[in-house]
C-alpha positions as CSV (number, residue, x, y, z in Angstrom):
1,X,21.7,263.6,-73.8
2,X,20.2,262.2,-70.9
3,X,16.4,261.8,-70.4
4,X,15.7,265.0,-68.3
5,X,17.2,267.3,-70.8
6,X,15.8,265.7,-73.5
7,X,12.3,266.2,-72.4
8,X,13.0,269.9,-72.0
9,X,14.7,270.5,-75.1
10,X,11.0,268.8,-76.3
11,X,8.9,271.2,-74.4
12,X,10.7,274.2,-75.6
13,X,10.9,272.6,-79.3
14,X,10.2,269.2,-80.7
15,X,10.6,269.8,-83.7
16,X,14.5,270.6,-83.0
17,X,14.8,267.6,-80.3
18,X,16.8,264.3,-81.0
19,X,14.9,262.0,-78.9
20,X,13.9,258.6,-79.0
21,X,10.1,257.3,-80.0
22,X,10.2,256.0,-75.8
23,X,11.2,259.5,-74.7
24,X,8.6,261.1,-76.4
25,X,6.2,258.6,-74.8
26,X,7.9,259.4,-71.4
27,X,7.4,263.2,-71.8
28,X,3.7,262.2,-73.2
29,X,3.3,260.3,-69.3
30,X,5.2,262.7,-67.7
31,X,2.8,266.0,-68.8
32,X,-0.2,264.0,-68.3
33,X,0.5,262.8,-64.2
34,X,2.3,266.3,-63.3
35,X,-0.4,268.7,-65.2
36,X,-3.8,266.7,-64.2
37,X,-2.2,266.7,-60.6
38,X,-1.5,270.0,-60.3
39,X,-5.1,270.6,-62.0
40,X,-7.1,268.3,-59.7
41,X,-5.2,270.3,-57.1
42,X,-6.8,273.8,-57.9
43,X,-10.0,272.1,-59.0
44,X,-10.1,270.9,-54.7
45,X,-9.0,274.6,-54.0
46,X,-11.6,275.7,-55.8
47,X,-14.2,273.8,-54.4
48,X,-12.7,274.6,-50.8
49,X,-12.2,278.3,-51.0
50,X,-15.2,279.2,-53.1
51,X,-13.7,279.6,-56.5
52,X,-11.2,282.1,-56.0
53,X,-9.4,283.6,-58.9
54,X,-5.6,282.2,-57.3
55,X,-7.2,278.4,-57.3
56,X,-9.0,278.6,-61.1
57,X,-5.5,279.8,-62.3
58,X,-4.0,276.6,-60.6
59,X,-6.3,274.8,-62.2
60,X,-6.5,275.7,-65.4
61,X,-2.9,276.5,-66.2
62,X,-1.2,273.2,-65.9
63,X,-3.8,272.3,-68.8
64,X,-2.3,274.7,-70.4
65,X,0.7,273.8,-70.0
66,X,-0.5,270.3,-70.9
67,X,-1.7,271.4,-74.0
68,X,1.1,273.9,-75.5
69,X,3.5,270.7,-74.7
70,X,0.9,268.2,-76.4
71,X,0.4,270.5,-79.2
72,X,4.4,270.8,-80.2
73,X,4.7,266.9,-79.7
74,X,2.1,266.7,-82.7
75,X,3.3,270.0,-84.5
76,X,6.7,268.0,-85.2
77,X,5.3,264.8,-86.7
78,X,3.9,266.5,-90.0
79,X,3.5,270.1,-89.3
80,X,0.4,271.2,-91.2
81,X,1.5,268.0,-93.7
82,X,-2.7,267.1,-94.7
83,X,-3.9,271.1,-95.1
84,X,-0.1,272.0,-96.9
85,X,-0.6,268.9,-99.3
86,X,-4.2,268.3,-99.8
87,X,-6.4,271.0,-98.6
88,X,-4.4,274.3,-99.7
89,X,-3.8,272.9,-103.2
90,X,-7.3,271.8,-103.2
91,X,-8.7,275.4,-102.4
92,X,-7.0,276.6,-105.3
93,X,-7.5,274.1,-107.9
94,X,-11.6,274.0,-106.9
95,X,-11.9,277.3,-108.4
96,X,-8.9,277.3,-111.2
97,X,-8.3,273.8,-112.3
98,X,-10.6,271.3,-111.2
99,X,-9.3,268.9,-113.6
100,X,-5.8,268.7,-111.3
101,X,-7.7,268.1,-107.8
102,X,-6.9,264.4,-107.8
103,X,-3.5,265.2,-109.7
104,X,-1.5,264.2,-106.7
105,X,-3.0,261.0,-105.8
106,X,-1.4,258.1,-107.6
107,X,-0.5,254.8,-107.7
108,X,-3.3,254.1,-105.2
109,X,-1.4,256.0,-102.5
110,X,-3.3,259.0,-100.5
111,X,-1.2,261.9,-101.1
112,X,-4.1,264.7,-101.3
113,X,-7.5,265.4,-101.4
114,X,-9.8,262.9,-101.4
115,X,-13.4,264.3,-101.2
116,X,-15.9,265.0,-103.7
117,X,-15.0,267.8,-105.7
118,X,-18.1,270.3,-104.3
119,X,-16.3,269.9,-100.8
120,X,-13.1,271.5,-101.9
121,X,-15.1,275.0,-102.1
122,X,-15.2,274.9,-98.3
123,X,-11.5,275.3,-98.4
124,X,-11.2,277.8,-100.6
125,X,-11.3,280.8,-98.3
126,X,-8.6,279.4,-96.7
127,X,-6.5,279.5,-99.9
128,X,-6.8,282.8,-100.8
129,X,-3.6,283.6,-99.1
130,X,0.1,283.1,-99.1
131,X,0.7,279.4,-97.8
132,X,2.1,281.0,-94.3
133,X,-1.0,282.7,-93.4
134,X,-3.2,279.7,-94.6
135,X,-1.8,277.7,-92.5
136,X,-2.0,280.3,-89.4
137,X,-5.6,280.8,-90.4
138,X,-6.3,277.5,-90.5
139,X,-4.4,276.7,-87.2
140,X,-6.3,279.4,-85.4
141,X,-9.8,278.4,-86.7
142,X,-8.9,274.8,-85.6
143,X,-8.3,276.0,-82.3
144,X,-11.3,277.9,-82.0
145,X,-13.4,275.2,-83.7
146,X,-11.9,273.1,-80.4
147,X,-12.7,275.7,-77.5
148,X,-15.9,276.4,-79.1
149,X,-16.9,272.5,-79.1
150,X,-15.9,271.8,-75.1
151,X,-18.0,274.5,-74.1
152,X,-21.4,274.2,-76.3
153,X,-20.5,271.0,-75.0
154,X,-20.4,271.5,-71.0
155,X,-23.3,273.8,-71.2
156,X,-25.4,271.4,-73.3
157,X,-24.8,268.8,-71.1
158,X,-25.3,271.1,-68.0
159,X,-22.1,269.4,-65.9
160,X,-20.3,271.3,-63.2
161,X,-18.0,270.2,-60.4
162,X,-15.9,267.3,-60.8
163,X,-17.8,266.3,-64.0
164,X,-16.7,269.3,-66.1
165,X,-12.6,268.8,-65.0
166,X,-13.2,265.4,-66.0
167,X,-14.3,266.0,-69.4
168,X,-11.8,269.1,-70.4
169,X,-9.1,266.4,-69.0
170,X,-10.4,264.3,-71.5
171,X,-10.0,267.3,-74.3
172,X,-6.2,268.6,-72.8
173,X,-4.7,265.0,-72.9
174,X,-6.6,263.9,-76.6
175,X,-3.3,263.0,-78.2
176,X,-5.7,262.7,-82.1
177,X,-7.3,265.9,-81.0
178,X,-3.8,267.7,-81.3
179,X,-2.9,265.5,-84.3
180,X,-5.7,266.5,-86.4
181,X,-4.8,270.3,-85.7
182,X,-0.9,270.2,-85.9
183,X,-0.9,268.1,-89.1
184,X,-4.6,270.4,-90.5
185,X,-7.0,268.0,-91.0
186,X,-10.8,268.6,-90.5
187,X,-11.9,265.7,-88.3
188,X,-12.1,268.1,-85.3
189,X,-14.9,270.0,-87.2
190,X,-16.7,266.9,-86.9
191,X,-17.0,267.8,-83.0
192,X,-19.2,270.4,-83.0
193,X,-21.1,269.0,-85.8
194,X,-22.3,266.3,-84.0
195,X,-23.0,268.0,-80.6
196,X,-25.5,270.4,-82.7
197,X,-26.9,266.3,-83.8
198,X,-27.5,265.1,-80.0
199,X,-28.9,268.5,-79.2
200,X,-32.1,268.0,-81.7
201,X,-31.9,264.7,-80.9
202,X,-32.4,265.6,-77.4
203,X,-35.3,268.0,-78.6
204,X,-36.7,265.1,-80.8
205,X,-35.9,266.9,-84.4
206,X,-35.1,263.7,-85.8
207,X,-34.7,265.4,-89.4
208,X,-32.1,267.9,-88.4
209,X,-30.9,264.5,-86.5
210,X,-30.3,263.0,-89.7
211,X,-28.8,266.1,-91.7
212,X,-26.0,267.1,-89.5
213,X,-24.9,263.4,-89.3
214,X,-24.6,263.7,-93.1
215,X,-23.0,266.5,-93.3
216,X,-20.4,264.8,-91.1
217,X,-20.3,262.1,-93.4
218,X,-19.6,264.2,-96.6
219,X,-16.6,265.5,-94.5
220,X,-15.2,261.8,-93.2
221,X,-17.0,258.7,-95.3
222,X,-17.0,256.3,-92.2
223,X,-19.9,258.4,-90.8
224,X,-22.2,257.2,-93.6
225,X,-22.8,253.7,-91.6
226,X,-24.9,256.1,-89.2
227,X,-27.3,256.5,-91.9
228,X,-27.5,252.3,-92.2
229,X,-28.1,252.6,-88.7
230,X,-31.2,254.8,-89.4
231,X,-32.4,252.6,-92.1
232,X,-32.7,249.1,-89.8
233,X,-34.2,251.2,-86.8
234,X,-36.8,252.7,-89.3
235,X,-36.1,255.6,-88.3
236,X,-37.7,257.3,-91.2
237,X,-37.8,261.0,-90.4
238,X,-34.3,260.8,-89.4
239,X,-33.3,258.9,-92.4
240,X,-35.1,261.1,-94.7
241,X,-32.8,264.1,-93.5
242,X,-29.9,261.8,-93.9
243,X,-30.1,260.9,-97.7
244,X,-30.9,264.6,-98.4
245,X,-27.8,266.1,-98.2
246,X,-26.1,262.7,-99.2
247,X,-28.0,262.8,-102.5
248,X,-28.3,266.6,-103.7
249,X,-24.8,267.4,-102.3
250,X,-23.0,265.2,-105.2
251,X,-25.7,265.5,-107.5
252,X,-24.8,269.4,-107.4
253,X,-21.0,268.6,-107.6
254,X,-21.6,266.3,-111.3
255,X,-23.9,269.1,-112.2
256,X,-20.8,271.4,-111.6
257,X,-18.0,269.6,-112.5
258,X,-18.7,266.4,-114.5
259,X,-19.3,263.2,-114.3
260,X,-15.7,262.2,-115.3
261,X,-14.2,263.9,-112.8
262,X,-15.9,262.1,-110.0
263,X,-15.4,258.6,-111.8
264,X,-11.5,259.7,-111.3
265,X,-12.6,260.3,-107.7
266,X,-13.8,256.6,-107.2
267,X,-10.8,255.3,-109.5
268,X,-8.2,256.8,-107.1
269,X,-9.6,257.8,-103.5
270,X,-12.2,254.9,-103.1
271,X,-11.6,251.8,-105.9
272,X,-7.7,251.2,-105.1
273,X,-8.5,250.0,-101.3
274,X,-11.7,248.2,-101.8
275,X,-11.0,245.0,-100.3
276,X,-7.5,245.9,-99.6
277,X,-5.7,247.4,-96.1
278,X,-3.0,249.8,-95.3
279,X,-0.3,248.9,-92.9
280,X,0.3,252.1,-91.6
281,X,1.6,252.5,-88.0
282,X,-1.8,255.6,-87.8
283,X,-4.2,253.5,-89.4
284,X,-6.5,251.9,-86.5
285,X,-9.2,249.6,-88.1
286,X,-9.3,246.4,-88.1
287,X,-8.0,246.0,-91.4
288,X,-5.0,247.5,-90.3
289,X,-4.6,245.8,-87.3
290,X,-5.4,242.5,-89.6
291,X,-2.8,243.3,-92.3
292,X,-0.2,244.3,-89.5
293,X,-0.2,240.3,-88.3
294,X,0.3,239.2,-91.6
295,X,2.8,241.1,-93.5
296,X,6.7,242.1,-93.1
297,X,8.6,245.1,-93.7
298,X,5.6,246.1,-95.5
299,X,5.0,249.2,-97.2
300,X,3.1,251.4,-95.0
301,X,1.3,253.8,-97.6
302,X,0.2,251.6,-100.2
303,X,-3.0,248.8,-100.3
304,X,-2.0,245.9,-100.3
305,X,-3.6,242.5,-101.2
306,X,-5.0,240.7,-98.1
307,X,-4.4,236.4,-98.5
308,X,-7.4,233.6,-97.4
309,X,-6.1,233.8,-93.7
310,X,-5.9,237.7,-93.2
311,X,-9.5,237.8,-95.5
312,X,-10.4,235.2,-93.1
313,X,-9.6,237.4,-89.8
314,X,-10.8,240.2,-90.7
315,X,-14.2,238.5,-91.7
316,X,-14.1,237.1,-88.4
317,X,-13.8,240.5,-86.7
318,X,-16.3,242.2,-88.6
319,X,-18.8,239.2,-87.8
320,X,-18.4,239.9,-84.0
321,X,-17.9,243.8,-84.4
322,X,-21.0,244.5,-86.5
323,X,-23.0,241.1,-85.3
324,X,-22.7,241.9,-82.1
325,X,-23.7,245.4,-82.7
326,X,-26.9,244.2,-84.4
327,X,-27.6,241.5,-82.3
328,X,-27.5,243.6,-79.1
329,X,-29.7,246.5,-80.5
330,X,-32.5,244.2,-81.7
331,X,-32.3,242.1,-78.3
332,X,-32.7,245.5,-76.8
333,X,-35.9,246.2,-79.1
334,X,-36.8,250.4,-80.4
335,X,-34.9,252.7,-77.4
336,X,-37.5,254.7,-75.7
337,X,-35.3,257.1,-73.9
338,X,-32.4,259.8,-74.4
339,X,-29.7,257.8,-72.9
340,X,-31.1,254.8,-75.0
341,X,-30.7,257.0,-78.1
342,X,-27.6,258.6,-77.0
343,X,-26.1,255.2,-76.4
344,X,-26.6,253.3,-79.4
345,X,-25.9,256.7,-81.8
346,X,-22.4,256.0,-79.8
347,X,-22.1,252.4,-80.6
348,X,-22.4,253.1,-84.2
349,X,-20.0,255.9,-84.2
350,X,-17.5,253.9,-82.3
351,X,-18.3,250.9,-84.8
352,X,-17.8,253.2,-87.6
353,X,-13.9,253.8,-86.7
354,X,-12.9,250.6,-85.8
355,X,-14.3,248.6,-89.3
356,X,-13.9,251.4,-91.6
357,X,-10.9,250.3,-94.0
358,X,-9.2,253.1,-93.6
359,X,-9.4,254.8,-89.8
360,X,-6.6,257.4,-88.9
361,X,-5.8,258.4,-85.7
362,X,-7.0,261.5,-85.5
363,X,-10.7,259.9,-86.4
364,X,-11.1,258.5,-82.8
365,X,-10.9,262.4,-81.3
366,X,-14.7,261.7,-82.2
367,X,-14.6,259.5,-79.3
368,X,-14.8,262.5,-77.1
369,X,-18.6,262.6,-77.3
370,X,-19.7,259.2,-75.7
371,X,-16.8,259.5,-73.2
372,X,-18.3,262.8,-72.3
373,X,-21.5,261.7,-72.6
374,X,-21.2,258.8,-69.8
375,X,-19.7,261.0,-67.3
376,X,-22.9,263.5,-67.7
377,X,-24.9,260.4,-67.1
378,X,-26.3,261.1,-70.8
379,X,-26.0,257.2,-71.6
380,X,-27.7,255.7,-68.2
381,X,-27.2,254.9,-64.8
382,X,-23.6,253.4,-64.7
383,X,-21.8,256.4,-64.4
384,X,-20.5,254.4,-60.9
385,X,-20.7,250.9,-61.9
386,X,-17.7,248.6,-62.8
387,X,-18.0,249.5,-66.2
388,X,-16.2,252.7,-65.4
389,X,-12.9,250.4,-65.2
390,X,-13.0,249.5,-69.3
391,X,-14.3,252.7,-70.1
392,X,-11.4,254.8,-68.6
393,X,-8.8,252.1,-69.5
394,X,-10.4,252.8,-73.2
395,X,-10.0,256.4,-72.9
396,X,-6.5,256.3,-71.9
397,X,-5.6,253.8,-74.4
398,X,-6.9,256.7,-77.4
399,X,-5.1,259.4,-75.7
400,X,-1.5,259.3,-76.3
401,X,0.5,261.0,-79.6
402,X,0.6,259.3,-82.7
403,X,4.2,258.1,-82.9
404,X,6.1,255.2,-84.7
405,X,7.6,253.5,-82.0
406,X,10.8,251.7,-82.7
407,X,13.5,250.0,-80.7
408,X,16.7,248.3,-81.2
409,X,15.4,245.0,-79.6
410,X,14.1,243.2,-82.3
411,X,11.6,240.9,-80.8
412,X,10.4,243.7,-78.8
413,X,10.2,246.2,-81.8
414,X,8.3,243.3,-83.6
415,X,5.6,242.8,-81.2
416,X,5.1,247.3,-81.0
417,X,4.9,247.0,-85.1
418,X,2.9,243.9,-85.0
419,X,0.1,244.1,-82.2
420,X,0.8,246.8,-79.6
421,X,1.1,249.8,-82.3
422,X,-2.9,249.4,-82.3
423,X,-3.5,250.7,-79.2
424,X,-5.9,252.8,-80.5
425,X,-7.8,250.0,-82.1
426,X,-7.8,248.3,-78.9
427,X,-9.5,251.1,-77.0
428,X,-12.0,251.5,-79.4
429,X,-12.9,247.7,-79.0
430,X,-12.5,248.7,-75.5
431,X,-15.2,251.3,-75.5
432,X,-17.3,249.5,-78.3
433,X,-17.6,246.5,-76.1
434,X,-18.3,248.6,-73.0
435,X,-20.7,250.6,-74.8
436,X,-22.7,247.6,-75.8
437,X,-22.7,245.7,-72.5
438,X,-24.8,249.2,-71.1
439,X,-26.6,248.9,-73.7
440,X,-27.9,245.3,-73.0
441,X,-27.7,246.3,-69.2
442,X,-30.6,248.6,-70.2
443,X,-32.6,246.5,-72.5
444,X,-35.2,245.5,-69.2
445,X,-36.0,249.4,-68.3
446,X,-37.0,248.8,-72.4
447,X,-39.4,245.3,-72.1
448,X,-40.8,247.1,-68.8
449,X,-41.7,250.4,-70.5
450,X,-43.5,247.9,-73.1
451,X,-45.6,245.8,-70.8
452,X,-46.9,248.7,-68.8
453,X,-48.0,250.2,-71.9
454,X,-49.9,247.3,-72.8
455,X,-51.2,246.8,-69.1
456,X,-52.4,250.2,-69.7
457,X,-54.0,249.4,-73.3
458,X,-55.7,246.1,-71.7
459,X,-57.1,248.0,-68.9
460,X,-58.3,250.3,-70.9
């Protein structure tokens, strides 16, 4: 089967097509140039012939189009694999036998749920049905969840014109966006989450700040580092409605199901990879990425053991990553503006996924926000400097599926499975490092804001 055909027996059903892990990155490249073409195409029509309804249908169909072929490429990876196994089961077991929730996790490999026991009731109207319409429920609301987000997003942010293509671009080609649907996670209920966070941020509720972060990070554990971020910018108010629902929430959940059952919790969803890294293909930390360069043919679902030299990299990455990090915000002293507070909530999120031990693809849809955020201008002036080059590189870089590339070369397949498989990892260092260089880039508007208040307390 030659390459053309292939990619349309693809589109139609990939699930059904026999095609190579290159193929599917070809059709992946293919969609993207042809459908953003042919959607930048009616965006100029309808800019020239005053939005007329023939140019916003050019526009907004080859996204589409873009997204119904994305959306099949992730559909048949794992079709609903996370809600069939985990969430489903855990809906059910919640309310019938909580003692079973962890039942399914063993031998220190993930194979279901892996919250605290209280969050499995939020699944539980989805598990009041057969498995077929679960899954169709669950699909639909996912969707929803996803339209829902772009546009509380665009009118939050007030964008129009070029600015608002750009960003839904950004949502039709997210390659982890579609992953987290097709296979039913939740990380894309994150999204709206934290645009109702940056919208009392930007009204200066710094509690409400601090208690939808942490009801994010009762959904997806990396989040918690937010609330450390709170803590060294004593940033009391917020941190106060951080540790809130972070406290009560799984005081409520031993109050209702037992201590023991959360200790079994911690023994197998949080104790077997302390200190330890998976080597799978769609884990992107730097763990991962770490355990990758030293290990062969290894198992790709289990922890493994990390030796002095791996311990020794990763240590090394983390003292740059998060150093860095700190370094950077204290040189740039308390932020005094939006885009200040925008920028570094976005350099902790994008910290977050990059050192958290275990980071899956599907976490860096969350990346969304800041690259949204810099094209509204929401994180300074640079939205036409040169740091436009890294940041789009990085964007492009989290966008493609989630596949397991392999070749018959065997150097070549050993450099993907090595280094190259992180792509994902890379454009979050990418973005990370971008994200910080703006941040230092604005540290002067910072020192001058402080000496004219105290010129003004002097004169005074």
């Amino acid at each position: 089967m030659n390459l053309a055909s292939s990619i349309l027996v693809a589109f139609i059903d990939l699930s059904k097509a026999s095609i190579t892990d290159w193929q599917l990155y070809a059709f992946y490249f293919l969609l993207l140039i042809t459908t953003s073409s042919l959607s930048f195409l009616g965006f100029r029509c309808t800019q020239k012939w005053q939005n007329n309804w023939q140019s916003k249908m050019l526009m907004f169909l080859p996204a589409i189009v873009m997204m119904m072929g994305l959306f099949g490429l992730a559909k048949s990876l794992n079709h609903l694999g996370d809600f069939t196994k985990a969430y489903y089961p855990a809906g059910i077991l919640v309310v019938k036998n909580p003692e079973m929730l962890y039942g399914s996790n063993i031998e220190g490999r993930l194979g279901g749920f892996v919250n605290i026991p209280i969050v499995a009731y939020l699944l539980t109207p989805f598990s009041i049905f057969e498995p077929f319409y679960s899954q169709l429920i669950f699909t639909v609301v996912s969707i929803a969840v996803t339209f829902f987000s772009y546009f509380l997003l665009i009118d939050w942010l007030k964008v129009s014109g070029f600015n608002q293509w750009l960003i839904l671009q950004l949502f039709v080609i997210n390659g982890p966006l579609y992953y987290s649907i097709a296979i039913g996670n939740t990380t894309h209920f994150l999204l709206p989450i934290f645009l109702l966070a940056l919208r009392a941020l930007k009204k200066n509720h710094n509690f409400a700040v601090g208690f939808w972060v942490a009801i994010a990070a009762l959904i997806k554990v990396p989040i918690v580092l937010l609330g450390a971020y709170f803590f060294l910018r004593q940033q009391w108010r917020t941190l106060l409605g951080f540790l809130i629902p972070t406290i009560i929430t799984p005081l409520i959940s031993i109050l209702i199901f037992g201590f023991q059952l959360h200790v079994e919790w911690y023994q197998k969803c949080i104790q077997p990879f302390s200190g330890k890294a998976l080597s799978a293909f769609n884990n992107q930390s730097v763990s991962a990425f770490v355990i990758r360069l030293f290990t062969t043919n290894a198992p790709d679902w289990y922890p493994l053991e990390m030796d002095f030299g791996a311990r020794l990299l990763k240590y090394l990455f983390f003292a740059v990553l998060i150093g860095g990090s700190i370094w950077v915000c204290w040189r740039s002293k308390t932020p005094k503006t939006l885009e200040m507070k925008n920028l570094e909530l976005c350099i902790v999120l994008t910290l977050a996924l990059v050192i958290s031990p275990i980071s899956w693809t599907h976490y860096y849809l969350l990346l969304l926000i800041p690259y949204s955020l810099y094209i509204a201008g929401q994180l300074g002036p640079f939205r036409r400097g040169k740091i436009a080059i890294p940041i789009a590189m990085s964007a492009l870089l989290i966008s493609p599926p989630a596949i397991k590339i392999t070749l018959a070369n065997p150097m070549l397949n050993l450099l993907i499975s090595k280094v190259l498989i992180s792509y994902y990892f890379f454009g979050g260092i990418i973005l990370l490092g971008s994200l910080l260089l703006m941040r230092y880039q604005l540290r002067s508007e910072t020192n001058r804001s402080d000496n004219l208040t105290h010129w003004a307390e002097v004169s005074q």
